[in-house]
C-alpha positions in Angstrom: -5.7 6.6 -2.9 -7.4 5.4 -5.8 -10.8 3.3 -6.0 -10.4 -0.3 -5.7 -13.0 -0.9 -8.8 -14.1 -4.2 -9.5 -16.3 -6.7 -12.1 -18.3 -9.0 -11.2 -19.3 -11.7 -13.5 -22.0 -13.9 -12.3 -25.4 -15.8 -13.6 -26.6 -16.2 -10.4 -28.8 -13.1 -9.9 -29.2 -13.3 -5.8 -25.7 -14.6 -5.6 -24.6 -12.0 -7.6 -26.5 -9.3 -6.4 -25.2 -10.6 -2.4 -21.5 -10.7 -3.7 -21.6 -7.0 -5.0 -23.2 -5.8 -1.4 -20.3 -7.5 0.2 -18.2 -5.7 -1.2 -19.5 -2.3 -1.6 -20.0 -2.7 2.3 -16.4 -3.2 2.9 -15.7 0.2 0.4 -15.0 -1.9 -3.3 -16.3 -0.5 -6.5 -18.2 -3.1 -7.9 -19.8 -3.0 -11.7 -22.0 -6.7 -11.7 -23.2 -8.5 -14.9 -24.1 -11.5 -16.0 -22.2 -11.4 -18.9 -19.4 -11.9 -19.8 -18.9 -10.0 -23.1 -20.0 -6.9 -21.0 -17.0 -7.8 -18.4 -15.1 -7.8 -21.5 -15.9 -4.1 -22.2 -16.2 -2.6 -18.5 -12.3 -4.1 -18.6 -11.3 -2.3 -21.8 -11.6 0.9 -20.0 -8.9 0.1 -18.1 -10.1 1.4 -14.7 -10.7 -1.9 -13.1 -7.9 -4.3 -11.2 -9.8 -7.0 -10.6 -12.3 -9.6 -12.3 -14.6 -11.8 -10.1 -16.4 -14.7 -12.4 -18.4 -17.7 -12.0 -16.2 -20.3 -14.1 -19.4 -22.3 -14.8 -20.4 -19.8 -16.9 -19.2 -21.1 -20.6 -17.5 -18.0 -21.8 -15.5 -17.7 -18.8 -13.3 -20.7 -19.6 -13.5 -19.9 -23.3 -13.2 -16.1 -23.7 -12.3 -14.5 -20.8 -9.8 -15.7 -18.9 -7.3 -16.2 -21.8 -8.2 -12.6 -23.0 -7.7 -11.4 -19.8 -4.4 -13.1 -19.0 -3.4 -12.3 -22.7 -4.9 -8.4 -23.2 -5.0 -7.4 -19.7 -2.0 -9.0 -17.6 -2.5 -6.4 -15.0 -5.6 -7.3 -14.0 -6.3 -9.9 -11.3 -8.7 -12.5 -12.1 -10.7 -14.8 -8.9 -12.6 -17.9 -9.9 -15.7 -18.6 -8.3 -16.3 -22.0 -8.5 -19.0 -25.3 -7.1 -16.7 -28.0 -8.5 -13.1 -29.2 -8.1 -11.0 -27.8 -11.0 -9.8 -30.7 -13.1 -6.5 -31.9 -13.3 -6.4 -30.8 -17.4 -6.8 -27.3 -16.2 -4.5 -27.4 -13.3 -1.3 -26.9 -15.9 -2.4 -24.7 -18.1 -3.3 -20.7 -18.1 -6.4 -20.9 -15.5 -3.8 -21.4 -12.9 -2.6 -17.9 -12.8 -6.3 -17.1 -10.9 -7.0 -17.2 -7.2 -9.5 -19.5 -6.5 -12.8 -19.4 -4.5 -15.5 -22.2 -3.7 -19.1 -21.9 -3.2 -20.7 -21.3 -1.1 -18.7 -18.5 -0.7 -18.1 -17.5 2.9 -18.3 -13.1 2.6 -14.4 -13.4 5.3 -13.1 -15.6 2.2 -13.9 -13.1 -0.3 -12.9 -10.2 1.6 -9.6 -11.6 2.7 -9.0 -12.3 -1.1 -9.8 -9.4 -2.6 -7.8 -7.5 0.2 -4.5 -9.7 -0.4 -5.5 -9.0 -3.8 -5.5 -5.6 -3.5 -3.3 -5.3 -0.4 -0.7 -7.6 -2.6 -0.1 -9.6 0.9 3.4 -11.9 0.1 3.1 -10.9 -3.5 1.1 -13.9 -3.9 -0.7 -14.5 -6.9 -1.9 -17.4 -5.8 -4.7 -18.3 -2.9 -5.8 -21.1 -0.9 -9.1 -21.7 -0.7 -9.8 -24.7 1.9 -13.3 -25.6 0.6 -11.1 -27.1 -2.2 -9.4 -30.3 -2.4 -6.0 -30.9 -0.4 -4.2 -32.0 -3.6 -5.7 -28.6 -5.2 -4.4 -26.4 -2.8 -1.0 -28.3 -2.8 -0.9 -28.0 -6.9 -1.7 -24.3 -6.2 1.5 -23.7 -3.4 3.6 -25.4 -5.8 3.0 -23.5 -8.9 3.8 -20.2 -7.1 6.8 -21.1 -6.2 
């Protein structure tokens, strides 16, 4: 079995520094920065499957999820975010992400990251309940 490695991209130091422990507890390969250029490059070795990022932080929207999505299709990518995503967004590429709100429960994460990895339903898609009902509904209708 190979490692489940992952990046983390987050601002937030603590939080951050809390999501990585989570999941080096439950057996992940985490590599944390805040940083997104440096996400960029731990994802150019092409060891990692997944990408964890705060969307607040300005590159993410920017930079790296259309890289990711356009250089790295293979790669899962789950959005951390404190705000609704607006309805602009909702159509175009951010949509092929899973989605997580703060504050971040540490079963929410894990349950992600293990459908993620588990590929539960081949889903590429995830509810997150601490988001809007018309958010989730937009999300169960674009994987269809």
């Amino acid at each position: 079995m190979s490692p489940k490695l992952i990046v983390l991209v987050e601002d937030d130091v603590n939080l951050r520094q809390s999501i990585a422990l989570i999941l080096q507890r439950a057996g992940y390969l985490v590599s944390a920065t805040d940083c997104v250029y440096k996400g960029m490059d731990l994802l150019r070795s092409g060891i990692y499957k997944l990408i964890i990022s705060d969307i607040n932080i300005p590159e993410t929207k920017k930079v790296l999820i259309p890289k990711i999505l356009g250089t790295f299709p293979n790669v899962s990518v789950v959005i951390l975010t404190d705000q609704t995503i607006p309805d602009s967004e909702k159509g175009g590429k951010l949509l092929s992400a899973h989605y997580l709100a703060k504050p971040l429960a540490p079963e929410r994460l894990l349950d992600c990251v293990g459908m993620i990895f588990g590929k539960v339903n081949g889903s590429n898609h995830t509810k997150d309940n601490n988001l809007p009902n018309n958010h989730n509904k937009d999300l169960q209708q674009s994987s269809s």
